[in-house]
N, CA, C and O atoms as a GROMACS GRO file, in nm:
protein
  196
    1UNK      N    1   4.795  11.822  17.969
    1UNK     CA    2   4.755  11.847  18.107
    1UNK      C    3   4.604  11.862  18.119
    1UNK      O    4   4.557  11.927  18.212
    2UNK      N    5   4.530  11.806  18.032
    2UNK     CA    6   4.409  11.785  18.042
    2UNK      C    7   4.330  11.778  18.190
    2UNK      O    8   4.382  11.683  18.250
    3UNK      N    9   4.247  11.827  18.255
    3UNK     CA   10   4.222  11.790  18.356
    3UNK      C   11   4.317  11.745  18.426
    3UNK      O   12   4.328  11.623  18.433
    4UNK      N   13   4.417  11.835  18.501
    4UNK     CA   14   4.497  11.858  18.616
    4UNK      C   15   4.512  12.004  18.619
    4UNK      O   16   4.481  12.066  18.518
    5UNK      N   17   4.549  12.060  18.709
    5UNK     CA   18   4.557  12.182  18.756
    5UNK      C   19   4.702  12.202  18.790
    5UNK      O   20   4.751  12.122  18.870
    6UNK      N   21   4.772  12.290  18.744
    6UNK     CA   22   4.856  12.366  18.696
    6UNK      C   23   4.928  12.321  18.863
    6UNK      O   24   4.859  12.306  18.964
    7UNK      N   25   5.109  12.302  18.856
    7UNK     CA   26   5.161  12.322  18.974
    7UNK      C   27   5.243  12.467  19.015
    7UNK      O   28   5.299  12.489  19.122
    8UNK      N   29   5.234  12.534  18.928
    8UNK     CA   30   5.296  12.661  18.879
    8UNK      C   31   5.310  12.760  18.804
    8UNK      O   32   5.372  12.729  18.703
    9UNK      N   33   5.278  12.874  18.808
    9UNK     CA   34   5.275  13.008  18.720
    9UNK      C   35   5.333  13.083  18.763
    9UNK      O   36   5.364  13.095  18.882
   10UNK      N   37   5.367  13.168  18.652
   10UNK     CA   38   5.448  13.259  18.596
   10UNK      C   39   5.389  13.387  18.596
   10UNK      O   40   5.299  13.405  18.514
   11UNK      N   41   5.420  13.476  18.669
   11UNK     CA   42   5.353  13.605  18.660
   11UNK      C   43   5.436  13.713  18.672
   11UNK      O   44   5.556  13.692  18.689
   12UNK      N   45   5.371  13.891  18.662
   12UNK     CA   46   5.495  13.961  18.689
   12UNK      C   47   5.366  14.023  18.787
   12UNK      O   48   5.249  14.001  18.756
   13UNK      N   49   5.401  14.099  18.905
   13UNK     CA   50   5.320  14.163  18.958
   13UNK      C   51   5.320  14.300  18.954
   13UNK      O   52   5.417  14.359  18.904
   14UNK      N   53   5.205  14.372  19.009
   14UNK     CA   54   5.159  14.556  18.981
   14UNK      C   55   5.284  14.579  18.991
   14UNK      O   56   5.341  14.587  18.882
   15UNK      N   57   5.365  14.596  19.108
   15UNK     CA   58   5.443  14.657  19.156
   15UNK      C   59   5.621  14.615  19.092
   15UNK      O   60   5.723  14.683  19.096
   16UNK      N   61   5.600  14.489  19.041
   16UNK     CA   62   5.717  14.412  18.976
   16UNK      C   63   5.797  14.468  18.908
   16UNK      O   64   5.737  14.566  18.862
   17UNK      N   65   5.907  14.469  18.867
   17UNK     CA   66   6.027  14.484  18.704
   17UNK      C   67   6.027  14.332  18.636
   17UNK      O   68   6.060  14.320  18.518
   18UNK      N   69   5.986  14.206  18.721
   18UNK     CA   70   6.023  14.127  18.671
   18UNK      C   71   5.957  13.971  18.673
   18UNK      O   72   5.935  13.935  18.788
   19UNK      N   73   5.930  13.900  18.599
   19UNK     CA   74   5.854  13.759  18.590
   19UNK      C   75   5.925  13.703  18.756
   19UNK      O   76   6.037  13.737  18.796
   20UNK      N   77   5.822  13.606  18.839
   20UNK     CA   78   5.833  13.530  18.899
   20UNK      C   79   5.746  13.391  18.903
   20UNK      O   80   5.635  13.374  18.852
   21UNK      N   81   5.827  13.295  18.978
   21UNK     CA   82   5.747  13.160  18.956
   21UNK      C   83   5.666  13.156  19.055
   21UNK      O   84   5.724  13.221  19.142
   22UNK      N   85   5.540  13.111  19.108
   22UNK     CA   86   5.468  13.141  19.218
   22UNK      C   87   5.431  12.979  19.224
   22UNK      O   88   5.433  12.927  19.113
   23UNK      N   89   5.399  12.896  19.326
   23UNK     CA   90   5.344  12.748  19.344
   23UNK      C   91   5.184  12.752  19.369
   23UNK      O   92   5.108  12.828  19.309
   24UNK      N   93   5.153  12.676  19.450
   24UNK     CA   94   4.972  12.636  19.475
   24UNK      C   95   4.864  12.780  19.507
   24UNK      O   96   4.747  12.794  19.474
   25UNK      N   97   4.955  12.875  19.585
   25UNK     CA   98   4.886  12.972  19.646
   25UNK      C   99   4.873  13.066  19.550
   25UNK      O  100   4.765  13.123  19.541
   26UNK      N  101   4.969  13.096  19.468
   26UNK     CA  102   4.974  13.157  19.345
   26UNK      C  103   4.882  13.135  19.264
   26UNK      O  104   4.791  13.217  19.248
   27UNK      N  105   4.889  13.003  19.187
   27UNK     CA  106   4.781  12.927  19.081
   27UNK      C  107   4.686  13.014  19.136
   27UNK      O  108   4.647  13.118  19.083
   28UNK      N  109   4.645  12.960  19.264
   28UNK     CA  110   4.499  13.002  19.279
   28UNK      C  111   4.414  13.152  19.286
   28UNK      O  112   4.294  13.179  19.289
   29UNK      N  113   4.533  13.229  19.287
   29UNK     CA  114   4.547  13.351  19.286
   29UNK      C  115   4.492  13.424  19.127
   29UNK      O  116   4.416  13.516  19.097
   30UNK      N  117   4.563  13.342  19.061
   30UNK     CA  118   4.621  13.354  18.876
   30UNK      C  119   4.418  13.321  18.850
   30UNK      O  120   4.326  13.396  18.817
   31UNK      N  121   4.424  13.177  18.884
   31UNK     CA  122   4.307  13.126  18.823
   31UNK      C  123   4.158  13.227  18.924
   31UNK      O  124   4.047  13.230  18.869
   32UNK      N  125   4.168  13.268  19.005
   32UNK     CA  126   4.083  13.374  19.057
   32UNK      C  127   4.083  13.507  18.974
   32UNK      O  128   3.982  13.558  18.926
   33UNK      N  129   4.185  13.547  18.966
   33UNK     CA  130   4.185  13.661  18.848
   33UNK      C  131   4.144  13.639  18.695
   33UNK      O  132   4.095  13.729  18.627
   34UNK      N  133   4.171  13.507  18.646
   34UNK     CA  134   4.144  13.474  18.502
   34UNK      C  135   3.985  13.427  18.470
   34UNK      O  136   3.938  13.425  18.357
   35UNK      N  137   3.920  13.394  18.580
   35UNK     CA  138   3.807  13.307  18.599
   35UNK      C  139   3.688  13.382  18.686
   35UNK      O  140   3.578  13.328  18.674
   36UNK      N  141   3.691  13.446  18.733
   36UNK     CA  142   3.625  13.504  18.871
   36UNK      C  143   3.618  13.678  18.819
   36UNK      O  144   3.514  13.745  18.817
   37UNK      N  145   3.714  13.713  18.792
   37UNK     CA  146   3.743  13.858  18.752
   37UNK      C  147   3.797  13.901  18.841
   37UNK      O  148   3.739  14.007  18.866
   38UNK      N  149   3.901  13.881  18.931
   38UNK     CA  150   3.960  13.952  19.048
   38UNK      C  151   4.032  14.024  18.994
   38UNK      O  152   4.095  13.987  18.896
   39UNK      N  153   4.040  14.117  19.031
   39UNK     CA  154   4.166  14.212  18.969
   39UNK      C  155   4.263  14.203  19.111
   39UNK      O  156   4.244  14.264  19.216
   40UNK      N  157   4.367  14.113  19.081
   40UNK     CA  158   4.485  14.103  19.155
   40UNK      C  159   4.630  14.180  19.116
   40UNK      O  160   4.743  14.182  19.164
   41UNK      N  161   4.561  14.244  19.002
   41UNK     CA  162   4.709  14.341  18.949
   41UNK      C  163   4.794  14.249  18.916
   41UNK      O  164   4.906  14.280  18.956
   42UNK      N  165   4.789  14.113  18.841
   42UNK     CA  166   4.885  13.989  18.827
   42UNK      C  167   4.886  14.012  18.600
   42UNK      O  168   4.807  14.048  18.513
   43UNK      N  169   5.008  13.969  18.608
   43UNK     CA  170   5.008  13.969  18.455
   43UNK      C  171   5.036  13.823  18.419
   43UNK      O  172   5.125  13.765  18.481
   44UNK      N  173   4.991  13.781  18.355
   44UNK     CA  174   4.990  13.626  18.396
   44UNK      C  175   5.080  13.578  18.249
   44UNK      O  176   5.039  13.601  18.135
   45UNK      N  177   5.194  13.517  18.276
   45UNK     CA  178   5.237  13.465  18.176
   45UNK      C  179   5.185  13.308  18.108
   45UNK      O  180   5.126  13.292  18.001
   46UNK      N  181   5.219  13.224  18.186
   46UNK     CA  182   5.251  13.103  18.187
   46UNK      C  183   5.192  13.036  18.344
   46UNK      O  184   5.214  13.065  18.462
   47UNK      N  185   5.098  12.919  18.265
   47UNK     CA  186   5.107  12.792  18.380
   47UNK      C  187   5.229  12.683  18.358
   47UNK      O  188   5.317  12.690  18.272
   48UNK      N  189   5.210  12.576  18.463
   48UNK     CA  190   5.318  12.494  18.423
   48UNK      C  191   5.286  12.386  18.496
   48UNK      O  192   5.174  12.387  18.547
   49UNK      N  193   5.362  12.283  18.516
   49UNK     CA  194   5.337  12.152  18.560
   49UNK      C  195   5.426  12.159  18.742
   49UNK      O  196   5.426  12.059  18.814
   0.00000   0.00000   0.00000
């Protein structure tokens, strides 16, 4: 997946018990927290296609 951007991640959130799949709005969420330093309270498992 070289140069493409992720269609989906995997996260658990602050408030969560449990992993969810999140789509475009998510990613961008994930990659703002991983890249930027947002602290979105996101635990980030997994990207995906």
């Amino acid at each position: 997946m070289v140069g493409q951007i992720p269609g989906h991640v995997v996260v658990t959130e602050a408030d969560a018990v449990r992993p969810v799949r999140g789509g475009d709005a998510m990613v961008s969420t994930a990659f703002e927290q991983l890249f930027d330093e947002v602290d979105h309270g996101l635990t980030i498992h997994a990207f995906c296609r």
